[in-house]
MDAnalysis code that builds the backbone (N, CA, C; Angstrom):
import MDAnalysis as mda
import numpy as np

u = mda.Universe.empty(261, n_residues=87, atom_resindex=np.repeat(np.arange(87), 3), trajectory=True)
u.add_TopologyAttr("name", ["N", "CA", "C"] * 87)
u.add_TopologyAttr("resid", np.arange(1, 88))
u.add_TopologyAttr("resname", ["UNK", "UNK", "UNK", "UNK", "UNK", "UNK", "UNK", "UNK", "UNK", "UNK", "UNK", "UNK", "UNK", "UNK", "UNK", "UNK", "UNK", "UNK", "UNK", "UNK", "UNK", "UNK", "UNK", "UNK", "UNK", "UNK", "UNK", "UNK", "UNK", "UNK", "UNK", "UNK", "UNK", "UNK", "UNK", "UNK", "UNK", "UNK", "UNK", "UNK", "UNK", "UNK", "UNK", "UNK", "UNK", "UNK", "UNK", "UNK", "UNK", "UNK", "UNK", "UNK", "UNK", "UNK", "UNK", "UNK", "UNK", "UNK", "UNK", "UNK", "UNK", "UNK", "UNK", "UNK", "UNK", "UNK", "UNK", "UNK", "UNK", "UNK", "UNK", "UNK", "UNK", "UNK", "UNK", "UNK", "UNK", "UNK", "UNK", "UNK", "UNK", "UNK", "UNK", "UNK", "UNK", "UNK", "UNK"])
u.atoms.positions = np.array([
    [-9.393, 30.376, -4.164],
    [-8.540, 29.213, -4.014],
    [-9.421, 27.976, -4.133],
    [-9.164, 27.007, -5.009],
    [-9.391, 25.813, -5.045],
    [-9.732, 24.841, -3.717],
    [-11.117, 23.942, -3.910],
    [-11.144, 23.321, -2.820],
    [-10.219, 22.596, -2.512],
    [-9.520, 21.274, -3.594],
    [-8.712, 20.578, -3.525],
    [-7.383, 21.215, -2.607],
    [-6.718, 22.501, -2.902],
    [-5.935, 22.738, -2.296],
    [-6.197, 22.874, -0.914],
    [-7.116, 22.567, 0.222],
    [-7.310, 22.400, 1.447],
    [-6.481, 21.504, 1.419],
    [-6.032, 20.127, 0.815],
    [-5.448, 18.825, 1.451],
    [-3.669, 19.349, 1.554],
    [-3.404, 20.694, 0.883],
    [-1.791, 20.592, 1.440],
    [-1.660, 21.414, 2.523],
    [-2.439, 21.745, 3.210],
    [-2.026, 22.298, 4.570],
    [-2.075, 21.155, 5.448],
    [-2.829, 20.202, 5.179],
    [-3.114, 19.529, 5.917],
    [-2.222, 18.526, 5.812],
    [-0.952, 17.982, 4.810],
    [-0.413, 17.158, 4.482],
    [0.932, 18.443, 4.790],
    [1.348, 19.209, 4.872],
    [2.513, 20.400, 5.077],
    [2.499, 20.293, 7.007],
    [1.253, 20.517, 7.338],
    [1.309, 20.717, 8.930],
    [0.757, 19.469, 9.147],
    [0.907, 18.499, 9.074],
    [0.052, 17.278, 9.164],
    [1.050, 16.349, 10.723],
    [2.404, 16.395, 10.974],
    [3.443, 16.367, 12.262],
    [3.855, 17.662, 13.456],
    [3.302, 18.528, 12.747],
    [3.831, 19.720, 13.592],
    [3.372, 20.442, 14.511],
    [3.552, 20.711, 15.524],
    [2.926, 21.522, 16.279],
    [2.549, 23.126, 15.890],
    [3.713, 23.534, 15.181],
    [3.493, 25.192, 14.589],
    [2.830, 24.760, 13.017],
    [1.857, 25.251, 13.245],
    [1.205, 25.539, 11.836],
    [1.504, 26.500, 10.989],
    [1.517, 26.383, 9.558],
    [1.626, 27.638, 8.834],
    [0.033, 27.442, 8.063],
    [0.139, 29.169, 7.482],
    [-1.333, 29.078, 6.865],
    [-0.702, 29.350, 5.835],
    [-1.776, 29.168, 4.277],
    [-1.474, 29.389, 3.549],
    [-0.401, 30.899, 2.935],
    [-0.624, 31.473, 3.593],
    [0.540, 32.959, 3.032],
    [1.532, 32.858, 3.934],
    [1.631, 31.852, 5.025],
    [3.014, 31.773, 5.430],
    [4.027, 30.533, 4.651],
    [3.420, 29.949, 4.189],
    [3.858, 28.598, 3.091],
    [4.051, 29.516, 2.122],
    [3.704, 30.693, 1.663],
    [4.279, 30.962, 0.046],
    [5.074, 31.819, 0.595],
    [5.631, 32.982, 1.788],
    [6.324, 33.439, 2.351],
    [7.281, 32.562, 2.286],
    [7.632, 31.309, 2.558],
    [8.738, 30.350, 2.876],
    [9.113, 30.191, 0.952],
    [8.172, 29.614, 0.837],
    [8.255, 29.618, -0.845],
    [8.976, 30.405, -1.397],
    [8.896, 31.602, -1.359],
    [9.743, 32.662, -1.788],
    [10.824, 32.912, -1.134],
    [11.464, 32.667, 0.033],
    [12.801, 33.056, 0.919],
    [13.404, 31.752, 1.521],
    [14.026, 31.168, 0.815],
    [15.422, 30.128, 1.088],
    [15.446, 30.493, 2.614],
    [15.934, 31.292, 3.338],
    [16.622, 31.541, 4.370],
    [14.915, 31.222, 5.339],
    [13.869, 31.632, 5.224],
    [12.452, 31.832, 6.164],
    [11.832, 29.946, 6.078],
    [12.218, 29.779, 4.513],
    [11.966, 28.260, 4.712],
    [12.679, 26.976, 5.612],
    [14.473, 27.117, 5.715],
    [15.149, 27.125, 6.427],
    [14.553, 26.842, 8.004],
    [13.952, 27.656, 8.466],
    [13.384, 27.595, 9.456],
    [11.820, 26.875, 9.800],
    [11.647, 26.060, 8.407],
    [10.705, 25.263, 8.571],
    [10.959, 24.279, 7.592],
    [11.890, 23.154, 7.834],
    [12.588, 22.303, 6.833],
    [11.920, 21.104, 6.418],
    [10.842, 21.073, 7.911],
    [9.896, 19.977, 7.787],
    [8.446, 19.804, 6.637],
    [8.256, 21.519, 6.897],
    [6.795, 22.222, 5.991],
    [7.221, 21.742, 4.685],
    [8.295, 22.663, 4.172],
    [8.619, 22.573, 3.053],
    [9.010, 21.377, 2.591],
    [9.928, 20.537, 2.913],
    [9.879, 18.916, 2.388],
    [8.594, 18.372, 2.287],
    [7.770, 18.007, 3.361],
    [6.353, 17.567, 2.549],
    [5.790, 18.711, 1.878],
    [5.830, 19.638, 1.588],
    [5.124, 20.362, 0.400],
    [5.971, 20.089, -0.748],
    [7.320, 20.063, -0.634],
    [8.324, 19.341, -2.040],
    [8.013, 18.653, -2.495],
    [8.121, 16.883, -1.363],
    [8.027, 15.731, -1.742],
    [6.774, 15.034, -0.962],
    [5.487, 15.644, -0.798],
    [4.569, 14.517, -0.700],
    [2.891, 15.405, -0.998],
    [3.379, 17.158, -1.760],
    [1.866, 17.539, -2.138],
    [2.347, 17.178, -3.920],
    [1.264, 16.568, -4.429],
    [1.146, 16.833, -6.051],
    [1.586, 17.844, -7.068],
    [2.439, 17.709, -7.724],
    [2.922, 19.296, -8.909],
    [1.905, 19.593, -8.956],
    [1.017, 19.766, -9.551],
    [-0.301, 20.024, -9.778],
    [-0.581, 21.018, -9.023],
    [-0.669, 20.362, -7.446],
    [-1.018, 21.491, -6.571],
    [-0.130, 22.637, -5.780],
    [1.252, 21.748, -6.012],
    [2.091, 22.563, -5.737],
    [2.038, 24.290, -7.045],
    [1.987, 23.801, -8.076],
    [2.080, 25.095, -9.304],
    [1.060, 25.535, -8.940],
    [-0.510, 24.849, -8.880],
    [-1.547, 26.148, -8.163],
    [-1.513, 27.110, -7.450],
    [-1.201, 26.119, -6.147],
    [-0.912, 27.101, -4.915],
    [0.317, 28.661, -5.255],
    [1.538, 28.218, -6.194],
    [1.968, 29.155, -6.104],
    [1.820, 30.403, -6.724],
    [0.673, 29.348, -8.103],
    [0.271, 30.747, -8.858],
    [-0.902, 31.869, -8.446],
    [-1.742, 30.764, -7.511],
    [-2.589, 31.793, -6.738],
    [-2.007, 32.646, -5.658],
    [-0.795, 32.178, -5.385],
    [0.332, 33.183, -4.254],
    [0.942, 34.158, -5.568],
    [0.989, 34.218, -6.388],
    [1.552, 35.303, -7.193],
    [3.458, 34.491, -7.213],
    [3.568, 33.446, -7.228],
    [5.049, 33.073, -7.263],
    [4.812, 32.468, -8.465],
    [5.946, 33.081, -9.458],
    [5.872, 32.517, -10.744],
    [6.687, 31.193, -10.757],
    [6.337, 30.598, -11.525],
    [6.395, 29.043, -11.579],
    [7.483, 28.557, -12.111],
    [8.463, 29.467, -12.439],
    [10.310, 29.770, -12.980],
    [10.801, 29.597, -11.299],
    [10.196, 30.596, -10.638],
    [10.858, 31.352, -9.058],
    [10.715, 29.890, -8.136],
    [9.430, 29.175, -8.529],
    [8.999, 28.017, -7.678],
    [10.075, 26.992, -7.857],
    [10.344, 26.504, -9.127],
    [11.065, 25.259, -9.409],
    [13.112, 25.931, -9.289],
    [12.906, 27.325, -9.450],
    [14.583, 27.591, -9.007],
    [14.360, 27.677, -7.030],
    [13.469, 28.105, -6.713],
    [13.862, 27.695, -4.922],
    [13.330, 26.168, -4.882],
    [12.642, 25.534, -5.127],
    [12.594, 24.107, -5.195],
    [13.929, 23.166, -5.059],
    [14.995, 23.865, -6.506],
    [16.430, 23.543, -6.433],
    [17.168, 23.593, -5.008],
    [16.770, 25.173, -5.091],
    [18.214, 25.451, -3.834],
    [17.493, 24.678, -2.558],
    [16.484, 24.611, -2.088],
    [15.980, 23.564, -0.875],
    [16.674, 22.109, -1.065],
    [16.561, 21.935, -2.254],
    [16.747, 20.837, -2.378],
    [18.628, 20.705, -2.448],
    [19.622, 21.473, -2.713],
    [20.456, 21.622, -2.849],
    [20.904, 21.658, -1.136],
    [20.607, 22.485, -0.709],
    [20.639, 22.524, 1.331],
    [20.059, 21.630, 1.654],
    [18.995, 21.008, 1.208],
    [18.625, 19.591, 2.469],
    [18.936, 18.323, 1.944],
    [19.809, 18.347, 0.836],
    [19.862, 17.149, 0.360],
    [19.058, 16.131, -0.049],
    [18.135, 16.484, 0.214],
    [16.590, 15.485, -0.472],
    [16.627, 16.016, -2.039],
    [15.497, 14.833, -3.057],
    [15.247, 15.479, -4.054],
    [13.854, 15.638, -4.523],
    [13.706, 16.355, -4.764],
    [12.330, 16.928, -5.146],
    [11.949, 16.818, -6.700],
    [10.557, 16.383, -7.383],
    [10.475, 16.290, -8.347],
    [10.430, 17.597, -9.368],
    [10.172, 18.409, -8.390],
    [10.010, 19.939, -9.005],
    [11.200, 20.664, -9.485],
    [12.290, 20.062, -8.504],
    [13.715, 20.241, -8.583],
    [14.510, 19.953, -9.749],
    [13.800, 18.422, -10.229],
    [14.770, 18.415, -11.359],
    [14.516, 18.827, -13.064],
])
């Protein structure tokens, strides 16, 4: 894993008291319903880590980058925010 990608854990858990580590962020990544339960993680990983690092991170998680930008949608479809990945 890339050094650069240290700065989105730190910008994902950067308000929160429960931390996720990196394989619990691509766990959420992959399951609408597990992300759900962390609405905060996932919005700043939507809307405030870089595409860039967002497509890294998921390709070094093994989430293909079709799977990323269709749950990108549906988050974004349930929280009503919009995400650049989304559109």
């Amino acid at each position: 894993m890339s050094k650069h990608l240290a700065s989105v854990l730190t910008t994902v858990n950067a308000p929160y008291s429960v931390q996720l580590d990196y394989a619990g962020l691509a766990y959420c990544l992959a399951d609408l319903e597990l992300a759900k339960q962390h609405p905060g993680h996932i919005s700043a990983f939507l809307g405030e880590v870089p595409l860039a690092l967002q497509v890294e991170l998921a390709v070094v998680h093994h989430i293909p980058v079709p799977d990323l930008k269709a749950f990108a949608a549906a988050f974004s479809a349930w929280s009503g925010e919009s995400y650049p990945l989304a559109a």
